[in-house]
N, C-alpha and C positions, 0 to 999 in steps of 0.2 A: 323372500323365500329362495330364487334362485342366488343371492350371495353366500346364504345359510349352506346351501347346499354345495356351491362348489368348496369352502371351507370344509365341510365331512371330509368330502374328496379330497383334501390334502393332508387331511389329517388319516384317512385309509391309508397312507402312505407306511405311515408310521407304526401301523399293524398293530400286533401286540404291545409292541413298548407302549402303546397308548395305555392298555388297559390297565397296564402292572404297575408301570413307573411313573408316567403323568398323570395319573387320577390320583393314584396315590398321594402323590409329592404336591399336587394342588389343593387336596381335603386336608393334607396335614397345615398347609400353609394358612388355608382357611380359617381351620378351628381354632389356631394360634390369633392370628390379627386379621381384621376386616381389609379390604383388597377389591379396589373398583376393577373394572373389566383391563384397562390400560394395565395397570401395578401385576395383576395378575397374570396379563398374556406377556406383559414384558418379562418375564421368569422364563419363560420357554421364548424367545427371540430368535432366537437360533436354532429353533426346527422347524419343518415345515416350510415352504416359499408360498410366494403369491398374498400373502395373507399380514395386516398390521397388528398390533399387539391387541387391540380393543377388539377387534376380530379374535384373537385367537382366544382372549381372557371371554367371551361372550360362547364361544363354542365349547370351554372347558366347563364353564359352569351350566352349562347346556346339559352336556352328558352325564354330570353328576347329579342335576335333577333330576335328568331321566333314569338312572339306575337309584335314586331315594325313592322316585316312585314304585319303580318294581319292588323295593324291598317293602314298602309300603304294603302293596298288594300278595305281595308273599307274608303278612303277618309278623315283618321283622323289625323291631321297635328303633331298628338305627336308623333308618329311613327318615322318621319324621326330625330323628335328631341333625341328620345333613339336612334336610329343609330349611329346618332353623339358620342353622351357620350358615347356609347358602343364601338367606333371606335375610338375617343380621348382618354379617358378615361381610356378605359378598353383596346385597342389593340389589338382588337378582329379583326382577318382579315375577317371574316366572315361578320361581320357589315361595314366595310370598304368597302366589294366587292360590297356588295349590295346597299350601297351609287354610286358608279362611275354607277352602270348598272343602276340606276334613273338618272343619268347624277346630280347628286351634288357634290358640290367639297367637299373634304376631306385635312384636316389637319393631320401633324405629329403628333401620337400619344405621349403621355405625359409620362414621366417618374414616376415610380410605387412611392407613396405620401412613403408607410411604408417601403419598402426596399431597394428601390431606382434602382431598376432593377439588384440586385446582385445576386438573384437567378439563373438569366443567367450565372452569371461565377463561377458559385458551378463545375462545371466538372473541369476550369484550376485550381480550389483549388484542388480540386481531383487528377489531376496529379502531382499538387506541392507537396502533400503530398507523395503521392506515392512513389514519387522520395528521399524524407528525410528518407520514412521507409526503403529504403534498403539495407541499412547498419546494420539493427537489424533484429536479427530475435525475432520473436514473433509470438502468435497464437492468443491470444484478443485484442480488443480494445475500448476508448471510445472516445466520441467527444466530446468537450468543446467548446460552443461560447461564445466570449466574445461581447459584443455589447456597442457601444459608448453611455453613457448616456441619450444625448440627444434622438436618436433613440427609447429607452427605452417611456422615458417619451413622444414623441410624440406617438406612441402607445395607452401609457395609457390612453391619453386624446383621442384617437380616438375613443376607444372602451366606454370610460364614454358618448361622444358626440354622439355617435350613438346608445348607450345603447346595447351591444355587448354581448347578452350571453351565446354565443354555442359557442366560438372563442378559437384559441390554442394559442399559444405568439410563435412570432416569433424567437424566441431563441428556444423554441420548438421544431418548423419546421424546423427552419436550423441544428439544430444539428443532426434530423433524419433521413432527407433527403441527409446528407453529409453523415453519417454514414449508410446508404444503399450506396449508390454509393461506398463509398469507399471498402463494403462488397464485392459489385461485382465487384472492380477491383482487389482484394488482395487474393479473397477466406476466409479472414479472421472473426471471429465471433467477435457480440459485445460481452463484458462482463461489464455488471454497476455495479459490486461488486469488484472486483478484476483484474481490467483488467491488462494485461503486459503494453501497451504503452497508453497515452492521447494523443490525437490530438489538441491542442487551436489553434481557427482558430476566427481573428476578419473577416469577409467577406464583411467590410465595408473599410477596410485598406488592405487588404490580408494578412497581418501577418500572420505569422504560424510559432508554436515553437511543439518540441517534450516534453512530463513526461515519461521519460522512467521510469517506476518504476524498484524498487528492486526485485535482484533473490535472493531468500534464499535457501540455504545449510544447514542442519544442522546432524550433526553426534556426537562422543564421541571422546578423546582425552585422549591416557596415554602420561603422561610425565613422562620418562621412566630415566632421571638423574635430578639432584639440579642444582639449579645455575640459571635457566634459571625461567623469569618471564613470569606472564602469557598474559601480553599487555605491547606495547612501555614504557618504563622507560626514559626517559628526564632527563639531566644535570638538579636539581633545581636552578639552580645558571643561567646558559646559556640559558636553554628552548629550545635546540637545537641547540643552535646554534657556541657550541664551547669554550672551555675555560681552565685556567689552573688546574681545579678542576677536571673534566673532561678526562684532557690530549690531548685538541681538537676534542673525537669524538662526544659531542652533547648530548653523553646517557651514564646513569650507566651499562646497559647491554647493549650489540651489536646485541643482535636476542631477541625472542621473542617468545611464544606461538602462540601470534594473528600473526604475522610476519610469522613463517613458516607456517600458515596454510593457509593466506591469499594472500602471494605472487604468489607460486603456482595456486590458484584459480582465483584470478586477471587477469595472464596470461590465464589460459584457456577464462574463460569469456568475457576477453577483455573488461572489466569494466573500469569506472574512477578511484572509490576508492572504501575501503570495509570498516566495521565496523564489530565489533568482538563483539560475545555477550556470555556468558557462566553462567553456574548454579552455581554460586559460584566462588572463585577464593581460589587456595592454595597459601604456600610463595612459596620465591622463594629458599627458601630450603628445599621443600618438595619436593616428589614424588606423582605421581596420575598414582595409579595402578586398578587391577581390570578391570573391563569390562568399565573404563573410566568416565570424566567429560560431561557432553551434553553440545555442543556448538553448535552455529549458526553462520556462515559468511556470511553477508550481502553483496551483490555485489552492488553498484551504477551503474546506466545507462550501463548495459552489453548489449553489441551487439552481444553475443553469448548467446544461452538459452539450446537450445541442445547441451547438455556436456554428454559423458559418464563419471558419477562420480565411477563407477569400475578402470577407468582410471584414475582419479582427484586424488584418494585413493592412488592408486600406487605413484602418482608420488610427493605426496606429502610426503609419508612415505621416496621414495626413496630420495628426496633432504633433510630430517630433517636428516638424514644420522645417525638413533638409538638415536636420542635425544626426539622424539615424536613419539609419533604412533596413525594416526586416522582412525578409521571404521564405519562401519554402515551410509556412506553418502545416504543422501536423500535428497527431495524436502521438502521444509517447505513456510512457509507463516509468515507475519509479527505477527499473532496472537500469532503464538508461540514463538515470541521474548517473549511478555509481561508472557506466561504460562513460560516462562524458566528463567526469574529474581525474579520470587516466590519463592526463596531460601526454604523458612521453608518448601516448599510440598516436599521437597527432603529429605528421611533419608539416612545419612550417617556411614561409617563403617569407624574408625581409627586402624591403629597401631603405636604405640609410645611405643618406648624405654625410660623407665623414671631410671635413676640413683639415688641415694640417698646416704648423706652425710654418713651415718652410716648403718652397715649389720641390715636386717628387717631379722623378725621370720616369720613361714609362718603362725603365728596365726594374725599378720600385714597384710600378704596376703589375706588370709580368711577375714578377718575385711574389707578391702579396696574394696574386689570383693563385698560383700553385699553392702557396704553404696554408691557402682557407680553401682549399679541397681535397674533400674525402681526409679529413683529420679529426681526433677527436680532441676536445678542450675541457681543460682545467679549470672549472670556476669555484672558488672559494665565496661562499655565502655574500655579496654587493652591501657595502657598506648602508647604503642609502634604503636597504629593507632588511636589517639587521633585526630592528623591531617589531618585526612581524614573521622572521622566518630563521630558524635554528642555523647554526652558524656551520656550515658543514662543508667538503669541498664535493661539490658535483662534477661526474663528466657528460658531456655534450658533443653529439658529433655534427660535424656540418659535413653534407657531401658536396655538395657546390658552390661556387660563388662565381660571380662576371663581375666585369667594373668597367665604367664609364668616367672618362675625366668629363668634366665640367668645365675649370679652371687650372691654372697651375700647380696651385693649392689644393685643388676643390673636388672628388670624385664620388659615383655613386655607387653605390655595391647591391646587387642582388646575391641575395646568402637564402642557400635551401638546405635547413639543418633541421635537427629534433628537437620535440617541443621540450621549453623550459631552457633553451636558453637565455641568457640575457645578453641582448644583442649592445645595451649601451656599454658596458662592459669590455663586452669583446674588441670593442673599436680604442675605448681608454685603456684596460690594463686594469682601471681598480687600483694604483700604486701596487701591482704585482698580484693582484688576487684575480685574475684571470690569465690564463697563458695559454699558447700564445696570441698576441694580441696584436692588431692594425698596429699601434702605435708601438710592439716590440718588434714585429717584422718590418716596418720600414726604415724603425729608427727613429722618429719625427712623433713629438706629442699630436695626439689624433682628438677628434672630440668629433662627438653624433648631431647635426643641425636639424635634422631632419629624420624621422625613422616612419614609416609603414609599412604595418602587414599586410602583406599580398595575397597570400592563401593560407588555407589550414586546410590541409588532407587525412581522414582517416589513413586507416591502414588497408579495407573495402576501398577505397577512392583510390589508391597508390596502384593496387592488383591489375 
């Protein structure tokens, strides 16, 4: 009774327009098609606050019981005929009761015209659901209806035919009201930006599927020996699947950067599958030293979300067994996939062993160290990833470089330029598809023995 009654109270609000325009506009709805409490308050949606549709559809039909009864007792034969449609129609056990204690007979009420009476079985959706979620864990969620076409468009024409303008869509309503309920069976909250799981639910079919979205990981990675690439390598001849090129196993390398970082965290997770995403990528005979590479590993459909990553860390440094090493694990978000394939906001630091066909002077050194600082470079697309990268001339700027002789021959360069250079490149020339180049500034063909990256700084890192 006290719900009953703070609903009057919001509904005094609306003073007359009650009397004139929503009774009205509800009895005409009425006599037209049968209309459960939900179908009907969702028609007025939009007035009144505090109050859900099944509240509001329960209070309308309230009041027009109680003015059938007056007209009842006033001797006015329309009375018992709103009883009726209030009690076919509408379902209303209240108009039903007060039909038998007139002594008239009553009919089976009608199945709801716009929902078709599924609102009733929104709780055993609620347990079906329930029961798929707990195998994951999660803390948010969202609800998705899908609703059969037809459904749709009878609606639409309901609300044009009755001129409908305070009404919510029933796609709406059912999403809401599923997603409350499912609130207070789970404890769990919504979230319409980023939720961990979707719920699609047709409630006209019962269907129901889980999105379990992605967890993201993302930390730094040294790769700590050569040899070893930074994602799966595939047989090109086989495409995995075995050959004499190959020697049957599938792949030019047998591990992986994305592979040991991903195996590991797969098993915690208890994912499907993962995706590996990183700020650049070295060869695969380089090293990536320094405070590391930024990667992210995508887990697909995990059933596990609470992970200690102090642990993940551990155990994925312990099974790369000194051929990787990653830190700084953290939670991330898909945004920072797209901030972490921005290559160029990354400055990076090399060092490269560059050899030379003939002993340099150090007046060659001095020359070399001025004209690779603070310049920008010319590189036309490197013959040797033509196949995998559009043929185009890029510029690159290095702001720094030092050098260290070694040998007569022999020096080392630290170069701190922007990301996407190609540093083997810069040292050979490319036969002219980089300029300028070690081996155009000193004269002397140049070649790279040795190359590691030393840092990769954001642009936050740099400030």
């Amino acid at each position: 009774m006290t719900n009953l009654r703070i609903c009057f109270e919001q509904f005094k609000e609306l003073g007359g327009v009650f009397n004139m325009d929503i009774e009205n506009d509800a009895q005409r709805m009425l006599e037209k098609y049968p209309l459960c409490d939900h179908c009907l308050g969702r028609q007025f949606a939009f007035l009144g606050q505090g109050l859900d549709n099944e509240e509001r559809g329960k209070i309308i039909k309230t009041l027009l019981t109680m003015n059938a009864h007056k007209m009842v007792l006033s001797k006015d034969n329309r009375g018992i005929k709103l009883l009726r449609i209030l009690s076919e129609n509408g379902s209303f056990p209240m108009a039903t009761e007060m039909l038998r204690r007139l002594k008239r007979r009553t009919k089976e009420p009608r199945k709801c015209f716009l929902c078709e009476g599924h609102f009733e079985e929104l709780e055993s959706y609620v347990e079906k659901a329930v029961e798929m979620l707990k195998e994951y864990e999660f803390e948010t969620f969202l609800v998705g209806v899908k609703l059969p076409t037809e459904v749709e468009e009878r609606e639409d024409e309901f609300k044009a035919e009755l001129s409908v303008q305070y009404g919510e869509s029933l796609r709406s309503e059912f999403s809401r009201v599923f997603g409350k309920m499912l609130c207070e069976k789970t404890g769990k909250l919504v979230n319409f930006a980023n939720p961990h799981i979707v719920i699609l639910v047709n409630p006209f079919n019962g269907e129901m599927c889980l999105q379990v979205n992605s967890l993201f990981i993302m930390g730094r990675y040294r790769k700590l020996v050569c040899g070893i690439p930074q994602t799966r390598w595939l047989c090109p001849k086989c495409k995995g699947e075995g050959c004499l090129k190959c020697g049957g196993k599938g792949r030019i390398y047998l591990e992986s950067i994305e592979e040991l970082i991903g195996e590991p965290t797969l098993e915690v997770t208890q994912g499907g599958e993962y995706s590996f995403h990183a700020a650049g990528r070295e060869d695969v005979d380089v090293r990536m030293l320094g405070r590391g590479r930024p990667f992210i590993i995508q887990v697909k459909k995990p059933r596990k979300r609470k992970i200690d990553l102090s642990d993940l860390e551990k155990r994925i440094n312990m099974n790369a067994n000194g051929k990787i090493e990653v830190r700084d694990l953290r939670l991330a978000d898909k945004r920072m996939v797209r901030r972490l394939k921005l290559a160029e906001s990354f400055q990076k630091t090399y060092n490269v062993t560059v050899k030379f066909d003939r002993e340099i002077s150090d007046e060659d050194i001095s020359k070399l160290k001025d004209h690779m600082t603070n310049i920008i470079i010319r590189q036309q697309t490197p013959r040797r990833v033509l196949r995998r990268r559009a043929d185009k001339v890029r510029e690159k700027k290095i702001y720094e470089t030092k050098i260290k002789r070694l040998s007569p021959n022999t020096i080392i360069m630290r170069i701190k330029c922007q990301g996407g250079l190609y540093v083997k490149e810069l040292v050979t020339g490319d036969n002219g598809r980089t300029s300028p180049s070690v081996s155009e500034i000193v004269g002397a063909n140049a070649e790279p023995l040795k190359l590691d990256v030393m840092q990769i700084s954001t642009r936050s890192e740099r400030r």
